[in-house]
C-alpha positions, 0 to 999 in steps of 0.5 A, a space after each residue: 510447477 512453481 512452488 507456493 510460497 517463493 524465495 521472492 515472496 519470503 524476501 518481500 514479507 521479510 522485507 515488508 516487516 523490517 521496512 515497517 520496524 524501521 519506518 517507525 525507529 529510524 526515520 525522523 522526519 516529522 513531515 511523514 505522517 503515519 506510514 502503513 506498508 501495505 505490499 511489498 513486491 520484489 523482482 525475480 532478480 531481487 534487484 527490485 523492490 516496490 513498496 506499496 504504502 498508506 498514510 495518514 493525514 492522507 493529504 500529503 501523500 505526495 510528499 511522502 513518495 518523495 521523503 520515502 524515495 530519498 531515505 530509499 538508500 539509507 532504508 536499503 543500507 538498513 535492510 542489508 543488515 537484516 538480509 541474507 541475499 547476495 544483493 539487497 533490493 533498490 526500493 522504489 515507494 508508491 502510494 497504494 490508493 486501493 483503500 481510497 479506491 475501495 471506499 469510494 466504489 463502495 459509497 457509489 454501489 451504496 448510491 446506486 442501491 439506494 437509488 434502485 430502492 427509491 425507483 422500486 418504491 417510486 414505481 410501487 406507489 404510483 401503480 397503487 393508483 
């Protein structure tokens, strides 16, 4: 049986933090809006890392992946300061569109209720008569 709360799980939280502190101190570039690291998951290897994130202005999200994915390198040198693993992750960063996805399944439930609630007063009204 696994245990609860794996070395890979403690890796990527650490690294899920640092990555934020970094983001915030050391990357410069002023086309990378407001960067929120939502996920981090590590292979069991730990040779992998992939970084899920938002941003805002989210316009330009595809830029982003770019910027994110060529300071990937320095982020790493970074994060192997931090680390005390043998091998620090390569990082691979991708735009999380779950919040986008959230918020557009909900306004089309909210439609669709609406819709039902306007056919069940619809219906109501024309049996009145």
């Amino acid at each position: 049986m696994p245990r609860e709360f794996s070395r890979g799980n403690r890796v990527a939280d650490l690294i899920q933090r640092e990555l934020a502190i970094l983001l915030q101190r050391e990357v410069k570039d002023p086309r990378l809006g407001m960067v929120t690291i939502n996920e981090v998951t590590v292979s069991r290897d730990l040779a992998y890392g992939d970084v899920y994130f938002t941003v805002l202005p989210d316009e330009n999200h595809e830029a982003c992946v770019e910027i994110l994915n060529n300071a990937a390198g320095f982020l790493r040198s970074m994060l192997a300061k931090v680390l005390k693993t043998r091998t620090t992750p390569k990082l691979r960063f991708h735009y999380d569109k779950t919040i986008k996805d959230g918020a557009r399944m909900s306004k089309a439930i909210e439609d669709a209720l609406r819709r039902d609630r306007q056919n069940h007063v619809d219906d109501a009204d024309g049996s009145d008569t």
